[in-house]
Residue frames as a rotation matrix with the C-alpha (Angstrom) as fourth column:
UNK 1
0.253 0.314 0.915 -32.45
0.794 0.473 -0.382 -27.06
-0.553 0.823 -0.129 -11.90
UNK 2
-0.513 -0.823 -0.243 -31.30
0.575 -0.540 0.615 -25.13
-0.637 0.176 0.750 -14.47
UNK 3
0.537 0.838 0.099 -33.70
0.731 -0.404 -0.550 -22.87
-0.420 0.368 -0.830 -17.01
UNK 4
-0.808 -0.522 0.274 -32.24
0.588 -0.677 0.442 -20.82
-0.045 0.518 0.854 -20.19
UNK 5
0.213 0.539 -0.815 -34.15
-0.386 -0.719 -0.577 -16.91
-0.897 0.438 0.055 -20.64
UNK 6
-0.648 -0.510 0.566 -33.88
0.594 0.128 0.794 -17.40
-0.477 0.851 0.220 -24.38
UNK 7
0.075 0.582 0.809 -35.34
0.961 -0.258 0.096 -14.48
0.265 0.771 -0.579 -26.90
UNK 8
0.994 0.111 -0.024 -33.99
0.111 -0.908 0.404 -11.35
0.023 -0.404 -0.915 -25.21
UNK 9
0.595 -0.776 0.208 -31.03
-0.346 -0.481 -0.805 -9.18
0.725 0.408 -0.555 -25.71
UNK 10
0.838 -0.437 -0.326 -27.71
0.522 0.469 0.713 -10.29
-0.159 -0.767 0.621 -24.07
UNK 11
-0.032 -0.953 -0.301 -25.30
0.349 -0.292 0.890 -7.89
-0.936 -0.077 0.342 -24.74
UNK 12
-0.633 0.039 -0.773 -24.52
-0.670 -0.528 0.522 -7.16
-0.388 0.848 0.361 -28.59
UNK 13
-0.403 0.514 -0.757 -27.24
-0.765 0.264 0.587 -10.18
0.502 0.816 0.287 -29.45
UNK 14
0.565 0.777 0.279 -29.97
-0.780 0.393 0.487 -12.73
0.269 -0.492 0.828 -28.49
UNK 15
-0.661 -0.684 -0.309 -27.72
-0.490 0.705 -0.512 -15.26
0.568 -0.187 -0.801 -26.41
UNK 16
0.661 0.739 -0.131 -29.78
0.043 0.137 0.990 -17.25
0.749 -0.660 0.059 -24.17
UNK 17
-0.386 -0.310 0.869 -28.80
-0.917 0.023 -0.399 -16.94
0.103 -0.950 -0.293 -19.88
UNK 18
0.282 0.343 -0.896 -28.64
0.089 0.921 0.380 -20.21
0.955 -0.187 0.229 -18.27
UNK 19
-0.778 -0.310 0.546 -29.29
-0.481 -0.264 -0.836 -19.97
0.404 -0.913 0.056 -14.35
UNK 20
-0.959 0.278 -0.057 -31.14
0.251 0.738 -0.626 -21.33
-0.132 -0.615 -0.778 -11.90
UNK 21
0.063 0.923 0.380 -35.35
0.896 -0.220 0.385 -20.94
0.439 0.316 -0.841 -12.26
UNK 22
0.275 0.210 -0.938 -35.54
0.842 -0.524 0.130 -18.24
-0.464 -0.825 -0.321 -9.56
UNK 23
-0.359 -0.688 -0.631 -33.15
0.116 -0.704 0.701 -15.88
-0.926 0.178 0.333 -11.31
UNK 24
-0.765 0.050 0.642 -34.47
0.625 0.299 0.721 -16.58
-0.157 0.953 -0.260 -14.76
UNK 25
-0.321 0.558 0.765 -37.55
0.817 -0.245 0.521 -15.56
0.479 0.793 -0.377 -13.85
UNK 26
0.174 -0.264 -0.949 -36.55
0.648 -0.695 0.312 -12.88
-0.741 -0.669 0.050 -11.86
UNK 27
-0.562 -0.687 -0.460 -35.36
0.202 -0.654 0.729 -11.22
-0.802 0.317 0.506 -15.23
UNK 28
-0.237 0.678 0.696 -37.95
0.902 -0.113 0.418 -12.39
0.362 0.726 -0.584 -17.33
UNK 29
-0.102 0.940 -0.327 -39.92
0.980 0.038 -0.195 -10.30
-0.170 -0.340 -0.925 -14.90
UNK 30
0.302 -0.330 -0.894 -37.90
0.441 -0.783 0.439 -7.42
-0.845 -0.527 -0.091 -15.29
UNK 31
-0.547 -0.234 0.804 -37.95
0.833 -0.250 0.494 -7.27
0.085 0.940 0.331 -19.38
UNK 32
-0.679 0.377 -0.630 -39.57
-0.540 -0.838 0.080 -4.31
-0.498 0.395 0.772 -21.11
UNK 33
0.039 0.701 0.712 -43.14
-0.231 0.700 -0.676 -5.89
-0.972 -0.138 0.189 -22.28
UNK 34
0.544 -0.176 -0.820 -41.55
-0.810 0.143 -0.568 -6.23
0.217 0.974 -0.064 -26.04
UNK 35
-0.707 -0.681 0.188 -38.88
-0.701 0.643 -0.309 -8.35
0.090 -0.351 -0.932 -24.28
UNK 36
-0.664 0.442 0.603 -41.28
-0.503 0.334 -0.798 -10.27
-0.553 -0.833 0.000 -22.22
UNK 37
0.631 0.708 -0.317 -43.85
-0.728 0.400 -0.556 -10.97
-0.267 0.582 0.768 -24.82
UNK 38
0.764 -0.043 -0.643 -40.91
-0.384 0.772 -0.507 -13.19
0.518 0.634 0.574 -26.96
UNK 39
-0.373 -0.767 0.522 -39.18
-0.917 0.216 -0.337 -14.32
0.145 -0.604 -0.783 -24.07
UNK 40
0.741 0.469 -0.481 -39.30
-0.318 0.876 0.363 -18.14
0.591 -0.116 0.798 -23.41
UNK 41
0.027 -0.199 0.980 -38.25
-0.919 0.382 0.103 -19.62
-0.394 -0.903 -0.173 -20.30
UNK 42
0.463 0.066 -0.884 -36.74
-0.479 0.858 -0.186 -23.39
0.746 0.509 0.429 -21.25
UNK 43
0.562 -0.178 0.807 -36.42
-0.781 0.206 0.590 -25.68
-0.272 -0.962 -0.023 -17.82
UNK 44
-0.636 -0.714 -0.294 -33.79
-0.768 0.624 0.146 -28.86
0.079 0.318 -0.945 -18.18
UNK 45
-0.811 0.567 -0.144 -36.41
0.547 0.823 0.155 -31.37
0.206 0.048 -0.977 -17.35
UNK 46
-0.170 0.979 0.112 -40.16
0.074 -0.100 0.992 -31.07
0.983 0.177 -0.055 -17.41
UNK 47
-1.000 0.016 -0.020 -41.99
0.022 0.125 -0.992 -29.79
-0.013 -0.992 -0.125 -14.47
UNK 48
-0.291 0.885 0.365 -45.51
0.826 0.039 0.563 -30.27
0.484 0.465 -0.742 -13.93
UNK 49
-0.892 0.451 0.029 -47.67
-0.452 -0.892 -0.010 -26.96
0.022 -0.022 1.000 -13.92
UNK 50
-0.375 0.768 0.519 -51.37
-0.751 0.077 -0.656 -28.04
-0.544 -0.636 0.548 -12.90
UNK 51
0.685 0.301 0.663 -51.55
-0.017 0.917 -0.399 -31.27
-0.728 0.263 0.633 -13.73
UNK 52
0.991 -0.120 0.052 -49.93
0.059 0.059 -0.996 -30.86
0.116 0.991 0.066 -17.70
UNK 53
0.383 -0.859 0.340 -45.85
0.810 0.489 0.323 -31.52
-0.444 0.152 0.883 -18.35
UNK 54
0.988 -0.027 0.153 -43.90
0.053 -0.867 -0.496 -28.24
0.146 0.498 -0.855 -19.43
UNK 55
0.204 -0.886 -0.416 -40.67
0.731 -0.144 0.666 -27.39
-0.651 -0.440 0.619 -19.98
UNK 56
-0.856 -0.373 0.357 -41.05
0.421 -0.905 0.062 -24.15
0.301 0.203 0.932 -21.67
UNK 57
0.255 0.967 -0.023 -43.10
0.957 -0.256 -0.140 -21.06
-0.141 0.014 -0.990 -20.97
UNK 58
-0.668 -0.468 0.578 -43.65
0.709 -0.636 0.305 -17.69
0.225 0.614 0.757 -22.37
UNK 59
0.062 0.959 0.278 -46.45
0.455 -0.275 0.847 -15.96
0.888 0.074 -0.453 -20.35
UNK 60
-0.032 0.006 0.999 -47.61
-0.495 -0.869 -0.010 -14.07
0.868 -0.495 0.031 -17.78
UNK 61
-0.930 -0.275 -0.244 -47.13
0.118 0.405 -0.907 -15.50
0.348 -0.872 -0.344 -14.37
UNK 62
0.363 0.875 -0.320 -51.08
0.597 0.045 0.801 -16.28
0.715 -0.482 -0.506 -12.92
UNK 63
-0.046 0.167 0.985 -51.74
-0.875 -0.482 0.041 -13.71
0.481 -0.860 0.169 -9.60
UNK 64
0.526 0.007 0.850 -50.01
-0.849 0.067 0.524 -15.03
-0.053 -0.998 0.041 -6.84
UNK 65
0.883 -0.344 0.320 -47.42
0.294 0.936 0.194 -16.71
-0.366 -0.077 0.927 -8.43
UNK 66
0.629 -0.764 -0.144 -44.96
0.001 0.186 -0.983 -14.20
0.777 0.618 0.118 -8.67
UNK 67
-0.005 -0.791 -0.611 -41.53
0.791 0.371 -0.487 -14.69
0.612 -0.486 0.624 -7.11
């Protein structure tokens, strides 16, 4: 599945990165916590996340759910 980083520097300006989830948030994880804060993570189709439909997020990763 695919999943744009979108809000965070790409070079000379805010492009989003489209890659697979894993890698996405692999980099999210790896922003500076300005980055990170307005990073959003946008998945191609909805996945469910306890119980509730999502296909963006923009938070911290719960303990013991990162990669």
């Amino acid at each position: 599945m695919s999943v744009a980083l979108e809000n965070v520097p790409h070079g000379d300006g805010k492009v989003a990165e489209v890659t697979i989830v894993e890698g996405a948030v692999r980099a999210w994880l790896t922003l500076d916590a300005a980055h990170r804060t307005g990073a959003m993570l946008t998945v191609e189709h909805p996945v469910i996340i306890d119980g509730a439909s999502m296909t963006r997020a923009n938070r911290e990763p719960r303990a013991g759910c990162e990669p």
